[in-house]
C-alpha positions as CSV (number, residue, x, y, z in Angstrom):
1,X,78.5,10.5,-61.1
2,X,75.6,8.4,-60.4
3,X,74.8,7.9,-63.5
4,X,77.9,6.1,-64.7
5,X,78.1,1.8,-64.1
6,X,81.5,2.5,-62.1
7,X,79.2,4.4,-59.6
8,X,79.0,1.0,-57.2
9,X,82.0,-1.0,-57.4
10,X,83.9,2.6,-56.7
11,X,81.5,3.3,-53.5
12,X,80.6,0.0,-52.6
13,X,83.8,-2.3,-53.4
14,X,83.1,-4.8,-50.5
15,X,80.3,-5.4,-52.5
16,X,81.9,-5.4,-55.8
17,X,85.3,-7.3,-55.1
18,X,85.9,-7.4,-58.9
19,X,85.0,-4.4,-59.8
20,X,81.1,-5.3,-61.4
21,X,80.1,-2.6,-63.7
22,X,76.5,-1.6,-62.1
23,X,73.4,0.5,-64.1
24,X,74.3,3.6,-66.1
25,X,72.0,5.8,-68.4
26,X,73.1,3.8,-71.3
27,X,72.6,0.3,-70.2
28,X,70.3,-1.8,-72.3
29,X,68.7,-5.7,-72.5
30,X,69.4,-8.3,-74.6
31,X,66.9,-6.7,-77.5
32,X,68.9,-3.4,-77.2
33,X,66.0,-1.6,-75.0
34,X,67.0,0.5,-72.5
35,X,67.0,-0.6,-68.6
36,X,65.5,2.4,-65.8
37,X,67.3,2.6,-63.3
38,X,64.4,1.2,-60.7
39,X,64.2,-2.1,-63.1
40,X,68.1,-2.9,-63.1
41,X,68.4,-2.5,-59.0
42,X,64.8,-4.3,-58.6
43,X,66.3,-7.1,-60.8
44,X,69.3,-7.4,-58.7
45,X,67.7,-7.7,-55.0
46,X,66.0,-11.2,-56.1
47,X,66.0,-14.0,-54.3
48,X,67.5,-16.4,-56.5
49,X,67.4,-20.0,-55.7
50,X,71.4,-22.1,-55.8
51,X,72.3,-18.8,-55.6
52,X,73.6,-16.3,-52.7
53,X,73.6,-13.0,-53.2
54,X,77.0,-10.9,-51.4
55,X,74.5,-7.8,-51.1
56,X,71.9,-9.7,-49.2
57,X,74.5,-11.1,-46.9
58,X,76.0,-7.6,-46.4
59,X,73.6,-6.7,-43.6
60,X,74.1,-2.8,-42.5
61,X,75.7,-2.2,-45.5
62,X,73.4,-4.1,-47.9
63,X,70.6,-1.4,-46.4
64,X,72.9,1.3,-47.2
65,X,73.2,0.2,-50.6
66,X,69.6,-0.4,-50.8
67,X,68.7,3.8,-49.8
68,X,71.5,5.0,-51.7
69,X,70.3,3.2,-55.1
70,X,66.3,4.1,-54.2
71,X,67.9,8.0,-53.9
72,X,69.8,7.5,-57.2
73,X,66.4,6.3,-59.1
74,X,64.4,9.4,-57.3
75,X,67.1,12.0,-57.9
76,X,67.1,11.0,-61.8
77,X,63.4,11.5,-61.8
78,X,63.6,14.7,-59.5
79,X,66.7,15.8,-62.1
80,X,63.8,15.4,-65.1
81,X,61.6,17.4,-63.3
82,X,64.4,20.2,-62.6
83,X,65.5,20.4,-66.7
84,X,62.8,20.5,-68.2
85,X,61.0,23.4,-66.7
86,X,62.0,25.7,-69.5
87,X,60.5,23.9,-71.9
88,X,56.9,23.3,-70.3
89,X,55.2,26.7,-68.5
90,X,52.0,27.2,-66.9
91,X,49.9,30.8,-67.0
92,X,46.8,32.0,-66.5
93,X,44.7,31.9,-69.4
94,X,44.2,35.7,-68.8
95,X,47.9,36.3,-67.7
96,X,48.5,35.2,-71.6
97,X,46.0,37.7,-73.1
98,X,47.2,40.5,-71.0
99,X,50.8,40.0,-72.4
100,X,49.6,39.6,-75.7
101,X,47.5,43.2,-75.4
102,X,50.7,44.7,-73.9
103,X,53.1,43.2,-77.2
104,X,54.9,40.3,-75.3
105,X,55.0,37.5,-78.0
106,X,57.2,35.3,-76.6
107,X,56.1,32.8,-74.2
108,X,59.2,32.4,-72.5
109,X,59.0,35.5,-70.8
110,X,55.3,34.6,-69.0
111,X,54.6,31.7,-67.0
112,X,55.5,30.4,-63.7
113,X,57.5,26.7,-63.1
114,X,56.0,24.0,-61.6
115,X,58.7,23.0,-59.7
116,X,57.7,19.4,-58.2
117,X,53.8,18.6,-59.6
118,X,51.1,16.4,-57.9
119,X,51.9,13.8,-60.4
120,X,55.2,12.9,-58.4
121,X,54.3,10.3,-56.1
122,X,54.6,11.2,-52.7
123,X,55.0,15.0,-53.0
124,X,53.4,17.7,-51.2
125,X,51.3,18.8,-53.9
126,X,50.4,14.8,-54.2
127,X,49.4,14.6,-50.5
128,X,47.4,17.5,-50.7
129,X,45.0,16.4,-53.7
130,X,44.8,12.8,-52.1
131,X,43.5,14.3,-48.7
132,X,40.8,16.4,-50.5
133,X,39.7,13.4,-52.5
134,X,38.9,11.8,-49.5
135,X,37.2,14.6,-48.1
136,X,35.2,14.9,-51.3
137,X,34.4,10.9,-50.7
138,X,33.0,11.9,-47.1
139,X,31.2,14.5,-48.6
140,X,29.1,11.6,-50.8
141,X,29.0,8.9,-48.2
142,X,29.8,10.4,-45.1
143,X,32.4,9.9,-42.6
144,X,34.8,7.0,-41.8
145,X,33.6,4.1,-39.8
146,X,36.5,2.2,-38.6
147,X,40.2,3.3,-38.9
148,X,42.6,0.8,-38.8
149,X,46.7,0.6,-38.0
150,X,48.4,-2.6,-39.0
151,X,52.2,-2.8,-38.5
152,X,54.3,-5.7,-39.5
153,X,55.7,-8.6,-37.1
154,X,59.7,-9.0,-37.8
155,X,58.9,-12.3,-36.1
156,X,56.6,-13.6,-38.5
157,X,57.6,-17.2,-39.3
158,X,57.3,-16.6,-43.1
159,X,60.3,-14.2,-42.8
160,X,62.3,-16.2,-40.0
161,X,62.2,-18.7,-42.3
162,X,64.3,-17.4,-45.2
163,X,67.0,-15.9,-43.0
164,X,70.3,-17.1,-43.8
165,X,72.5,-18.5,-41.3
166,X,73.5,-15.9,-38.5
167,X,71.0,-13.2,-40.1
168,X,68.0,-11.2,-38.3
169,X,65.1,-9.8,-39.7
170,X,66.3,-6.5,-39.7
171,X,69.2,-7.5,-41.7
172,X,66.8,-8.6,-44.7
173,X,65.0,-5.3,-45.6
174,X,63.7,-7.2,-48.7
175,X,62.2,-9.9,-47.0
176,X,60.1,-7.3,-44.3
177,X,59.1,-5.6,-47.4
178,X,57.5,-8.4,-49.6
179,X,56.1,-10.5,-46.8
180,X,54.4,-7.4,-45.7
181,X,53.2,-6.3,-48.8
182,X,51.8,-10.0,-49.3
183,X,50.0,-10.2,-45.5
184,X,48.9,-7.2,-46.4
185,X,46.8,-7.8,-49.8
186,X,45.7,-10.6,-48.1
187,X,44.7,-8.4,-45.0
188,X,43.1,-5.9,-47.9
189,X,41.2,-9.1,-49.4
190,X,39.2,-10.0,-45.9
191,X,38.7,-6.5,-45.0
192,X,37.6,-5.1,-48.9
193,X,36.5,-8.2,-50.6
194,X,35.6,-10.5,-47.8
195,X,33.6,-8.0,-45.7
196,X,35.0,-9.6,-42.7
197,X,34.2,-6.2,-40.4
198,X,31.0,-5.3,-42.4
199,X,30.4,-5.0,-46.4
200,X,33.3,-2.0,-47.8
201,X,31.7,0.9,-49.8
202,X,34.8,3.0,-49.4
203,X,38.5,2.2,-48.3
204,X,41.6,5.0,-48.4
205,X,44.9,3.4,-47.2
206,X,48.4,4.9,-46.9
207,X,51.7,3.0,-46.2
208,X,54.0,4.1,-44.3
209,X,57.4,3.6,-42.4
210,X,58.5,3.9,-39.1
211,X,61.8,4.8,-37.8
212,X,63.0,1.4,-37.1
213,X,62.2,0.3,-40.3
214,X,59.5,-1.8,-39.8
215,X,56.1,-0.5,-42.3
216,X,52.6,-0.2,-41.3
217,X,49.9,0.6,-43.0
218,X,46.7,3.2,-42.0
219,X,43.4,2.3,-43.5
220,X,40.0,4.0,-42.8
221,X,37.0,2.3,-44.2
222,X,33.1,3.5,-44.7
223,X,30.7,1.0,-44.4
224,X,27.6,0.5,-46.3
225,X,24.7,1.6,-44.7
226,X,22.7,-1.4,-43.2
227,X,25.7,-2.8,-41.7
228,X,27.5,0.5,-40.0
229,X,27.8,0.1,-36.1
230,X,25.5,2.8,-34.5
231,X,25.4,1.4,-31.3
232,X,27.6,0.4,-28.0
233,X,26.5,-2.9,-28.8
234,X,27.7,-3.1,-32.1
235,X,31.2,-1.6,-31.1
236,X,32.0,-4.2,-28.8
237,X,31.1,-7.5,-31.9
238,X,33.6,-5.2,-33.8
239,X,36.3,-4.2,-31.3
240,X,37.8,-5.8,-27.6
241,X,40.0,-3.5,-25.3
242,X,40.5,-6.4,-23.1
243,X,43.2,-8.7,-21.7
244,X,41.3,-12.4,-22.7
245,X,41.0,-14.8,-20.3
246,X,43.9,-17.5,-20.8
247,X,42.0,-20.5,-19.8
248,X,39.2,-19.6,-22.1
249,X,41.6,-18.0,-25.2
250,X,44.9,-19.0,-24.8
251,X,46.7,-17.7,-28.0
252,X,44.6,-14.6,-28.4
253,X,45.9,-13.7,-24.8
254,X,49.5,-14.9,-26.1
255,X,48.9,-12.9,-29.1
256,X,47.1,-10.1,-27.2
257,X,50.1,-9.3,-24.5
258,X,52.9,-9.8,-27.4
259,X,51.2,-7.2,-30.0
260,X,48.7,-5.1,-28.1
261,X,49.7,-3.7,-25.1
262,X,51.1,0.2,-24.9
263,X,54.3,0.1,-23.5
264,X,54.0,1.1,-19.7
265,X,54.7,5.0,-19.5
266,X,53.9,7.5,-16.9
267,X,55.0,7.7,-13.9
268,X,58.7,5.8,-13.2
269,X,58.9,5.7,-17.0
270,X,59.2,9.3,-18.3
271,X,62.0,8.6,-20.9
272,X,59.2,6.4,-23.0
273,X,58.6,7.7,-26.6
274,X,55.2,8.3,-26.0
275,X,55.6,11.1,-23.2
276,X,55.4,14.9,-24.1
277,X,55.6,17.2,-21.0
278,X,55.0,14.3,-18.5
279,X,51.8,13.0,-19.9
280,X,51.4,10.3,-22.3
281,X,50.4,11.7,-25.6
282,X,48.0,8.3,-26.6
283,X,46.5,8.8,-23.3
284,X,47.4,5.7,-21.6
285,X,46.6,4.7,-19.4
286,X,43.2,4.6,-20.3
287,X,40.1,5.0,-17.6
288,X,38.3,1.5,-16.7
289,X,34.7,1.2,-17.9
290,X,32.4,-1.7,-17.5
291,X,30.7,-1.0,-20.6
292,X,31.3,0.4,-24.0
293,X,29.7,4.1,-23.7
294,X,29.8,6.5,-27.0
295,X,32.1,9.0,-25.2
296,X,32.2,13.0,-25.9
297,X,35.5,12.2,-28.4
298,X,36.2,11.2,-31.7
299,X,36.4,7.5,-29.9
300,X,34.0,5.3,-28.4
301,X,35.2,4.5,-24.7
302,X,35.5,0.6,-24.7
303,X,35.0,-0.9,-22.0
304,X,37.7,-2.1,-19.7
305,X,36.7,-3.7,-17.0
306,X,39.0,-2.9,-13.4
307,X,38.0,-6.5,-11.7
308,X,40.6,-8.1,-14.6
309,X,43.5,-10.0,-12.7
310,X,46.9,-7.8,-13.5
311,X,49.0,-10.3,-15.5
312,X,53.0,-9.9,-16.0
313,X,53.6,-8.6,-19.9
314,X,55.7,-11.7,-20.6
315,X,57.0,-15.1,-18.5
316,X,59.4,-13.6,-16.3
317,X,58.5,-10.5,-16.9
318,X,58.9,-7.6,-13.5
319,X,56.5,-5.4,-15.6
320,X,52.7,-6.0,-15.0
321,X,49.8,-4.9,-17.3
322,X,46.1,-4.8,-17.0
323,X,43.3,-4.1,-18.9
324,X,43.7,-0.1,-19.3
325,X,47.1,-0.5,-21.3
326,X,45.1,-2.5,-23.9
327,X,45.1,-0.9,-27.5
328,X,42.2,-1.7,-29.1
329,X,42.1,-4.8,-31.7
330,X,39.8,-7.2,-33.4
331,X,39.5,-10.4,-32.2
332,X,39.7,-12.5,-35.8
333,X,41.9,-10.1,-37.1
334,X,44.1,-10.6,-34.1
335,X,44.3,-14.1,-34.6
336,X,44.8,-14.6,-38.4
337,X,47.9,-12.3,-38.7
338,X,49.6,-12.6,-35.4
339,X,51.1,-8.8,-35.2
340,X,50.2,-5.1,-34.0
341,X,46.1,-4.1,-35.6
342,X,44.7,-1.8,-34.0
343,X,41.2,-1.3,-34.6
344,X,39.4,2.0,-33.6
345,X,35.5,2.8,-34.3
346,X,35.3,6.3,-35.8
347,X,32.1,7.5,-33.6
348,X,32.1,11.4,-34.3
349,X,32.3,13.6,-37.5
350,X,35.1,15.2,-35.8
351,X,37.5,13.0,-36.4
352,X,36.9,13.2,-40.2
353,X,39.6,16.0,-41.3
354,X,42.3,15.0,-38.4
355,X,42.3,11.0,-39.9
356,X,42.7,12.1,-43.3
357,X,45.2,15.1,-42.9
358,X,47.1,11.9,-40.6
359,X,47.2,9.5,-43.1
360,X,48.5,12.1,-46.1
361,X,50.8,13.9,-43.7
362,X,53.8,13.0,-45.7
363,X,57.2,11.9,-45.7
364,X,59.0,12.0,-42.0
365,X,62.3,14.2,-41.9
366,X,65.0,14.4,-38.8
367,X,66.3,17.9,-39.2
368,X,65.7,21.7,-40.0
369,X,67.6,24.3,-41.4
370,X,66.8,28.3,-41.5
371,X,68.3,30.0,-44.8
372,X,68.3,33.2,-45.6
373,X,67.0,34.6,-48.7
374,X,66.4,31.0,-49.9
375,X,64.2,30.7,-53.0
376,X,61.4,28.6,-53.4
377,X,62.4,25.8,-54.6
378,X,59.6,22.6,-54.1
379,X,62.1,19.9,-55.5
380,X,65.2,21.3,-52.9
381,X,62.5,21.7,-50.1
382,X,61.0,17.9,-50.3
383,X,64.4,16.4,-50.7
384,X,66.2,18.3,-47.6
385,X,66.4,16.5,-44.0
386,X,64.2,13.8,-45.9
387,X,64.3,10.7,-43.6
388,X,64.7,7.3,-46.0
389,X,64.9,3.9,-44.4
390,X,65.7,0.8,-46.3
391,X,62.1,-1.1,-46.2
392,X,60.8,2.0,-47.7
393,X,63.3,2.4,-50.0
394,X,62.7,-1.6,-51.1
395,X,59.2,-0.8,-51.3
396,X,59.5,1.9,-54.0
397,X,61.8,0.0,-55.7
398,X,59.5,-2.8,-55.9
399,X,56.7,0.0,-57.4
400,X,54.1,-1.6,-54.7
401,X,51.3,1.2,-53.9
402,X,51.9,3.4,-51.4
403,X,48.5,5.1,-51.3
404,X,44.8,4.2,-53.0
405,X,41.1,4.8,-52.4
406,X,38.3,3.5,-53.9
407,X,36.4,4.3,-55.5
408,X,38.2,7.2,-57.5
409,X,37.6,11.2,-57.7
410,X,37.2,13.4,-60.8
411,X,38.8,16.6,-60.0
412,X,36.6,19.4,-60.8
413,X,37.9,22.7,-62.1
414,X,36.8,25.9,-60.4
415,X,37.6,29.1,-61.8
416,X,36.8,32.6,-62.6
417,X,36.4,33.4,-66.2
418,X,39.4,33.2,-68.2
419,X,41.5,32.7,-65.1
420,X,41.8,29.0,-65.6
421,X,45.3,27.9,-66.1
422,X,46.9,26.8,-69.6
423,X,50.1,24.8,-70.0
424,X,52.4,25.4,-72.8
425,X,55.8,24.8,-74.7
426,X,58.5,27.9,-75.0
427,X,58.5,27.2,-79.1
428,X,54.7,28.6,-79.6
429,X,53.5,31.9,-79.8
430,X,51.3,33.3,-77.3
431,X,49.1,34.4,-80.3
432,X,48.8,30.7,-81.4
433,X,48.0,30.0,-77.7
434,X,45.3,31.6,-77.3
435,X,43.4,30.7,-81.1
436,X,43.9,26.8,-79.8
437,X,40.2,26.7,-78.8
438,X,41.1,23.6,-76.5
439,X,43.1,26.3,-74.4
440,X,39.4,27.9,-73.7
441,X,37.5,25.0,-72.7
442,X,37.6,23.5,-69.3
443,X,35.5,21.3,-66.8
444,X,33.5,24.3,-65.5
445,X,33.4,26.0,-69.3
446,X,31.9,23.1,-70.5
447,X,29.4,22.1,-67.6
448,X,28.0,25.9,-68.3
449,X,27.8,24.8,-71.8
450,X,26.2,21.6,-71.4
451,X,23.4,23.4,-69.0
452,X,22.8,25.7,-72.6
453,X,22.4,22.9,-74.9
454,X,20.8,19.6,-72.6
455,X,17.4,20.1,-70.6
456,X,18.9,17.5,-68.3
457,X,22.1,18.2,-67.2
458,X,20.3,21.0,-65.5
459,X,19.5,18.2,-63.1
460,X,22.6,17.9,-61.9
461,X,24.8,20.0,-59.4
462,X,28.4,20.4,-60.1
463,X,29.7,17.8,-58.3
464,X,27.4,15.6,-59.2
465,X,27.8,16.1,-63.2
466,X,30.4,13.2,-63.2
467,X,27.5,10.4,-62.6
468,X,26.1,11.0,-66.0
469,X,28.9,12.9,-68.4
470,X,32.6,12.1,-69.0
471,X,34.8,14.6,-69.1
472,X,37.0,14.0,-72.6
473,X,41.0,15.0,-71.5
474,X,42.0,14.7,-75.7
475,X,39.2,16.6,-76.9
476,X,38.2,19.0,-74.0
477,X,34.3,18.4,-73.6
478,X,32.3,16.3,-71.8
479,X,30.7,13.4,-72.9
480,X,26.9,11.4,-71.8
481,X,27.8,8.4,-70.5
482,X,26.2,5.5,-72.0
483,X,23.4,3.9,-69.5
């Protein structure tokens, strides 16, 4: 049982030679507190100086250990989820007064479950809010400007450095996972705080993991007004789609042919990942241009000049690259972080609803299965064929985001009248239900109500009623904010 301390020394006893009891539902701290699950394991994957660790040593099976203990800490909460949805229900405020007109008194019998709710991280229900609250940011400052992909570098010397003797990097999922998570707040800091592409009114980022292991991060940004690239001009001070000239830029051209350039596909190399039914599904290689033009796609078409001198990939390299295998980058960016940032300017409204249903597209998964007569179960359905790697494992463990925008969205309720939906424990009547007058009120109930009493919150749409009232969660109104 995975609950029990003898769970790891009896699975893992390489890693346990004598015998270790490991985290069970009744272990506690020193002040008799008890330990989650997710604290005792986070605990144990420390570096600890004058100290080394077995399980970091353990390579292969250190990231075995790592996925099965992150599946442990989400099957516990997933496990919550499942056994206790008998005790909290969700109707429609009408469904209740129906049953109540037709004699059914006991709440029990109404409801539906809410098998796996938006408020587990990562879920589809999750997903789906997230990728409307961007859409609803679009809606108030209009689409994205620049969407960026930045994917860590095993090679980074910060990680090479605190491999033990004989290791790799991809033998230390720990160390990909904190080093990246601090290059990447540091990344955040230019980009957000710094303004080093242009002063940030909005940002929406989503981490995510590739098969390999190695995470990367998607990030689209909206710029404020008076500094938004309109122009062909303006795309090329923000973005290059060049090889650099390596008399001129040595270690950008270094940098640039290490991290930048789409593996060679086509024709002579139809086995690459990238090909779908003989064609190259990024579209490389891509057309020369000798200027930057606006383009009829969601992309500008950067220019690429043909004259460029084809240069081999790396010394000694058979395989020879030019300018139209270049994936887009930013020069300073390229140079401070030494790794794979690709930099795309956002150029057409069309691109608006495929970026954001991209970046909140969800966990990947590396099989299928067909049932018959299965029932709809959202907890079974998000765990099955789910693909876990250790970074990502590490990463939860760790509790470092995942997703965030800013700034935040107010969910609005819409509804017809009394078909909002009420949430409720099995022990109360439906009768006491429905003479809680908190059960009555919601967003939209209230906004009507404000309109009645308040000239001037008739000056304000819907969506816009945020801006000058709160809405109250413990009291169910809404609230003037102060000025």
């Amino acid at each position: 049982m995975d609950t029990t301390g003898y769970y790891d020394p009896l699975q893992y006893p390489l890693l346990f030679p004598y015998g270790s009891y490991g985290w069970s539902i009744n272990s506690v701290d020193n002040n008799g507190r008890t330990i989650p699950c997710r604290a005792f394991y986070a605990y144990y994957f420390q570096i600890r100086p004058h100290s080394i660790s077995i399980i970091l040593l353990a390579q292969r099976l250190f990231q075995q250990f790592v996925v099965d203990n992150f599946v442990k800490i989400e099957a516990n909460k997933l496990r919550w989820i499942r056994d206790h949805q008998h005790t909290i229900r969700a109707e429609l405020y009408q469904g209740l007064q129906d049953c109540l007109a037709t004699g059914e008194l006991n709440p029990v019998n109404v409801g539906k479950t809410t098998v796996l709710p938006s408020s587990f991280v990562g879920s589809p229900r999750d997903l789906n809010e997230r990728c409307q609250d961007s859409m609803a940011l679009v809606l108030n400052y209009g689409k994205p400007d620049l969407f960026i992909t930045m994917t860590c570098n095993p090679s980074w010397k910060e990680i090479l450095e605190e491999l033990l003797p004989g290791q790799t990097s991809q033998d230390r999922p720990d160390l990909i996972t904190r080093i990246f998570h601090a290059k990447f707040e540091e990344f955040k800091s230019d980009v957000v705080d710094k303004g080093v592409l242009g002063n940030v009114v909005v940002y929406v980022y989503v981490v995510e993991f590739q098969k390999r292991g190695l995470p990367h991060v998607h990030m689209l940004l909206i710029l404020d007004e008076n500094e938004k690239p309109r122009s062909p001009e303006e795309y090329d001070k923000i973005v290059k789609a060049e090889i650099p000239d390596r008399d001129e830029e040595p270690r950008l051209y270094s940098v640039v042919l290490k991290h930048m350039i789409h593996n060679p596909c086509g024709v002579g190399h139809r086995n690459s990942s990238c090909m779908e039914n003989g064609v190259c599904k990024r579209k490389f290689p891509k057309p020369f241009s000798a200027s930057t033009i606006q383009g009829d796609n969601s992309y500008p078409v950067y220019r690429r000049r043909g004259d460029h001198v084809v240069v081999p990939l790396h010394e000694n390299s058979s395989t020879y690259v030019d300018n139209s295998w270049v994936v887009p980058y930013n020069t300073w960016l390229q140079l401070k972080y030494d790794c794979h940032i690709n930099v795309e300017i956002c150029s057409s409204i069309k691109i608006v609803k495929y970026l954001y249903k991209y970046v909140h597209k969800g966990v990947d998964r590396v099989s299928m299965e067909v049932r018959a007569g299965a029932d709809n179960n959202e907890i079974q359905q998000f765990v099955d064929a789910r693909w876990v790697c250790a970074p990502e494992a590490l990463w939860r463990i760790y509790q470092f985001q995942i997703t965030r925008m800013y700034p935040s969205v107010e969910r609005l309720q819409l509804h017809l009248p009394d078909r909002h939906q009420v949430r409720f424990n099995t022990n109360q009547s439906i009768e006491d239900i429905l003479q809680m007058p908190e059960n009555s009120q919601t967003m939209l109930t209230e906004f009507f109500k404000m309109n009645a009493i308040d000239p001037e919150a008739r000056s304000y749409l819907y969506k816009d009623f945020p801006r000058r009232y709160r809405w109250m969660t413990s009291t169910k109104n809404m609230e003037e904010e102060e000025e």
